[in-house]
C-alpha positions in Angstrom: -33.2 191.8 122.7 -31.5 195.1 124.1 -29.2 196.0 126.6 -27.5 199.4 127.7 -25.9 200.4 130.7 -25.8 203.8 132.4 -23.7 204.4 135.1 -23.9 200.7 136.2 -27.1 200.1 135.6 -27.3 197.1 132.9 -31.1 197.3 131.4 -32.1 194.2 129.2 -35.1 194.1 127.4 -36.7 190.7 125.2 -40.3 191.1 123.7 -42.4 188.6 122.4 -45.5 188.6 120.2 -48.5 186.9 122.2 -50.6 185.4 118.9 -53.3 184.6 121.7 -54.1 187.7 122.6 -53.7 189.7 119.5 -57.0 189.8 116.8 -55.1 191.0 114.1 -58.6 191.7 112.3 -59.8 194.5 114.9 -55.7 195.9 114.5 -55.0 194.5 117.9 -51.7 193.1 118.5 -50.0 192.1 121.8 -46.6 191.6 122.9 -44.9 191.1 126.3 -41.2 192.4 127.3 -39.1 190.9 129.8 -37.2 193.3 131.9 -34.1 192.5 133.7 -32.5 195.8 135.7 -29.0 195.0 137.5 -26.7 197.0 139.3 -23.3 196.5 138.3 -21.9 199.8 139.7 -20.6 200.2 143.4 -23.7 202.0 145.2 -26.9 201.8 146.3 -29.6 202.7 143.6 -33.5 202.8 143.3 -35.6 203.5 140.2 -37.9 205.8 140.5 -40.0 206.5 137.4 -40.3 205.1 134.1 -40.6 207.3 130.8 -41.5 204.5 127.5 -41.5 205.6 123.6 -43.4 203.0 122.1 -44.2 203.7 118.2 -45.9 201.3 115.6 -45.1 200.6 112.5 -47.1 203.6 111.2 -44.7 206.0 113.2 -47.6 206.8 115.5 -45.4 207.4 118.4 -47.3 206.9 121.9 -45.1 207.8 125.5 -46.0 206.1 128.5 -44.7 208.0 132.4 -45.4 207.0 135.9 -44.1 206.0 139.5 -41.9 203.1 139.5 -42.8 199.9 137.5 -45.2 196.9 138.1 -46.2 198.9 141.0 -42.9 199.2 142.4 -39.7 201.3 142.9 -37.1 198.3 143.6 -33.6 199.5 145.8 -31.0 197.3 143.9 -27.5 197.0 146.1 -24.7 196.0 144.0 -24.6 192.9 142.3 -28.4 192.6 142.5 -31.4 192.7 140.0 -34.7 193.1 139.7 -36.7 191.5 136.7 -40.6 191.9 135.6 -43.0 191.5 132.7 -45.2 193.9 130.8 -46.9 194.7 128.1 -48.2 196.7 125.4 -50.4 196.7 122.5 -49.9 197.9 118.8 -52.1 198.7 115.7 -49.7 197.4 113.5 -47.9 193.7 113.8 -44.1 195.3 114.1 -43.3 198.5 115.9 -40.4 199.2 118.7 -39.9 201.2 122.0 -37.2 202.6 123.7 -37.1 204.7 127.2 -35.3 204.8 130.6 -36.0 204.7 134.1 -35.2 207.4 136.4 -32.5 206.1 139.3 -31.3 207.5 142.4 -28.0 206.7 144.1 -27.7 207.0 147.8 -25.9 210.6 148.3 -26.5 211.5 144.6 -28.1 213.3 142.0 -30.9 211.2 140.1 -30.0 210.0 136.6 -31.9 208.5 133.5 -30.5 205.1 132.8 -31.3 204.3 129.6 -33.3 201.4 128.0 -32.3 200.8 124.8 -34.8 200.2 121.8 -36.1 196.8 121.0 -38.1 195.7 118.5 -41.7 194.4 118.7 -42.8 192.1 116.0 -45.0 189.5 115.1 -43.1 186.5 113.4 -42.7 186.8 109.5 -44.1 190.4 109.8 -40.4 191.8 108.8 -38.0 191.0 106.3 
């Protein structure tokens, strides 16, 4: 699990490996993250974009932009969250990502919050 905040935005991030979906023989494995955005701060924001780093376990680093997420660009008021599932797909059974999600406050200037890196790893796969 991971969790930053950026200028009251709380990101938290859990992954899982999904054994059903992943053929470890062709190099295909799955895993699924959780998402949970909240805004602790005192204004008005909505994400934007998204920007993902996803690299495997052989460094092969692989980054991932677009509008919004899940087809989406939730407006969180104070004290509320938004929360989704995704996924992703490695050649290796452990790897990790990282990013952030571009947010703009009512009035203000736009601003990356940060999502902080998280593992992705297929059980027993690590030491």
């Amino acid at each position: 699990m991971s969790s930053a905040v950026t200028k009251g935005i709380r990101v938290i991030v859990e992954s899982q490996y999904l054994s059903e979906r992943s053929a470890p023989a062709r190099k295909q494995y799955v895993f699924a993250y959780r998402v949970r955005i909240s805004n602790e701060g005192t204004s008005t924001a909505q994400l934007r974009t998204r920007h993902w780093i996803i690299t495997d376990g052989d460094g092969k680093v692989q980054e991932v932009r677009g509008e919004g997420v899940v087809g989406e660009q939730p407006v969180l008021r104070p004290g509320q969250s938004f929360e989704y599932t995704s996924g992703c797909v490695l050649e290796t059974p452990f790897g990790s990502m990282r990013g952030s999600y571009q947010m703009e406050v009512e009035g203000g200037e736009p601003f990356d919050a940060d999502i902080a890196p998280f593992a992705l790893a297929m059980p027993n796969s690590l030491n």
